[in-house]
BAVODO-872001 format. One record per residue (C-alpha): residue in three letters; x, y, z. Coordinates in steps of 0.1 Angstrom, whole numbers, padded with zeros to 4 digits, always signed. Example, Ala and Ser with C-alpha at 12.3 -4.5 7.8 and 13.67 -1.06 7.14 Angstrom:
2
ALA+0123-0045+0078
SER+0137-0011+0071
***
This chain:
144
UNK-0106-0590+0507
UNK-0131-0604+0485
UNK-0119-0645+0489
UNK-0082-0638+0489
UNK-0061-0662+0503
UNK-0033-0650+0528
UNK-0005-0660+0513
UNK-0011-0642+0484
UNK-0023-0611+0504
UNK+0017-0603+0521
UNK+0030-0578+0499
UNK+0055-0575+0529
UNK+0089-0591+0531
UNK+0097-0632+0520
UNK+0079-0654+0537
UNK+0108-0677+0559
UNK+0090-0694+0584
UNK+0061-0716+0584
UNK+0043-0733+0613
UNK+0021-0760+0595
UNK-0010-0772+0603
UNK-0009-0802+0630
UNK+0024-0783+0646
UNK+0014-0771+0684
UNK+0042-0750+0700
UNK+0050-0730+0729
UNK+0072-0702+0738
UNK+0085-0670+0724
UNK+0099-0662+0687
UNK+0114-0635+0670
UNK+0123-0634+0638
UNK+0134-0615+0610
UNK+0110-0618+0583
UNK+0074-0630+0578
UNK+0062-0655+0596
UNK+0030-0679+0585
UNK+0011-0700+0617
UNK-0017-0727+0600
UNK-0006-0749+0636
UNK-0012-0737+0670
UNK+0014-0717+0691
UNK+0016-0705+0724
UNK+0032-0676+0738
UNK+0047-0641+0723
UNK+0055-0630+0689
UNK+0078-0605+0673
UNK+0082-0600+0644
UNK+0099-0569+0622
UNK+0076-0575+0589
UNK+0046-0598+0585
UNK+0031-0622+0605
UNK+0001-0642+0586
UNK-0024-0667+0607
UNK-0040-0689+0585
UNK-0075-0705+0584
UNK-0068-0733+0604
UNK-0044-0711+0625
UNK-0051-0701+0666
UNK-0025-0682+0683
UNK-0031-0676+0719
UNK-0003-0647+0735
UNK+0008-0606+0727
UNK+0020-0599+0692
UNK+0040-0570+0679
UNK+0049-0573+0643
UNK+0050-0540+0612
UNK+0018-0560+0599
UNK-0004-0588+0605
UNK-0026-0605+0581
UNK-0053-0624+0609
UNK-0073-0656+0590
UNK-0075-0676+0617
UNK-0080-0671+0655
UNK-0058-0650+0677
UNK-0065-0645+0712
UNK-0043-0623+0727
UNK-0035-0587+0719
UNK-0019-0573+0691
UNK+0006-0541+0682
UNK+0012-0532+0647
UNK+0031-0502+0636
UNK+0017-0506+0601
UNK-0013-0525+0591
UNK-0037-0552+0605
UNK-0061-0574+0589
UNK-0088-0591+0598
UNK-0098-0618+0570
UNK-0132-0631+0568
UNK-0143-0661+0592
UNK-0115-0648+0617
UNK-0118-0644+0649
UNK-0099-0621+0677
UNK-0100-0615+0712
UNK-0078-0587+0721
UNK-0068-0557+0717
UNK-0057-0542+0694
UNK-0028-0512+0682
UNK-0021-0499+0647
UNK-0018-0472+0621
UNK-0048-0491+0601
UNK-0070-0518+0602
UNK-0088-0534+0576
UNK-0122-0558+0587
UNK-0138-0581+0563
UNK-0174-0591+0569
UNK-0176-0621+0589
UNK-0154-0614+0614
UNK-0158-0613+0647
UNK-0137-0592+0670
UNK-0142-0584+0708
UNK-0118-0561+0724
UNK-0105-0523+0721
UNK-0094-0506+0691
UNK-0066-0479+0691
UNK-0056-0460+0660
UNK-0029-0436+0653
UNK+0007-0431+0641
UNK+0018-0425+0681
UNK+0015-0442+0708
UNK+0025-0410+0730
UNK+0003-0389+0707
UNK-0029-0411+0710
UNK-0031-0413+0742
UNK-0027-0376+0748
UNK-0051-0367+0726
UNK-0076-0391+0735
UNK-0076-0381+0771
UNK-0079-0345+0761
UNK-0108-0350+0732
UNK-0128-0369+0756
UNK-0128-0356+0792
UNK-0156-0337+0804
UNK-0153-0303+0802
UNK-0156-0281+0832
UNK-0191-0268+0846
UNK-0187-0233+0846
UNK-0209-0213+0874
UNK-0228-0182+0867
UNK-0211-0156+0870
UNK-0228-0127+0885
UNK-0221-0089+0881
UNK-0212-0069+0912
UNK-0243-0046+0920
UNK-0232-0010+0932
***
């Protein structure tokens, strides 16, 4: 927050592997450890720990990953079973699954939002909490 950069803002795991700026990839990776795009990639990621997009980074596919740390532009959706971060400037188009989510100002996000430590759990309740309850009719005493 506050004009941190992301590389400083892991906290998660070492960071072992980079996609530099200029680099444009597709396919699939997984990985143990964090993971750092500033280049472009195509295509799914997941990751066990962190995965950090920089400023000048655009990622286009599904991530699941234990946190993400989003500077750059990710257009697809995204599962985290810890934290996510959206960084100032970012910008997502997706959805997106976690325990938290942190959103600087500045950032522009257009999708759906679940929350929650349970997949399972969150859905149950969700459809529960909101469905419409039933209309009761009168009811009307017998008359002797």
């Amino acid at each position: 927050m506050f004009g941190k950069e992301a590389d400083t803002a892991t906290g998660q795991g070492s960071l072992n592997s980079i996609l530099g700026q200029g680099c444009k990839v597709k396919g699939d990776i997984q990985l143990q450890g964090t993971l750092r795009i500033d280049g472009e990639f195509e295509g799914s990621v997941n990751c066990p720990e962190t995965l950090i997009i920089g400023k000048s980074g655009v990622v286009k596919g599904d991530v699941k990953v234990k946190n993400a740390i989003i500077g750059g532009k990710m257009l697809g959706n995204i599962t985290s079973t810890n934290k996510i971060e959206l960084q100032t400037g970012s910008h997502v188009e997706g959805d997106i699954e976690t325990a938290r989510l942190v959103i600087d100002e500045g950032v522009f996000f257009e999708g759906n939002c679940k929350m929650g430590t349970g997949p399972s759990q969150r859905s149950e309740k969700s459809d529960k909490s909101w469905s419409k309850p039933e209309e009761s009719k009168p009811q009307t005493a017998g008359v002797r």
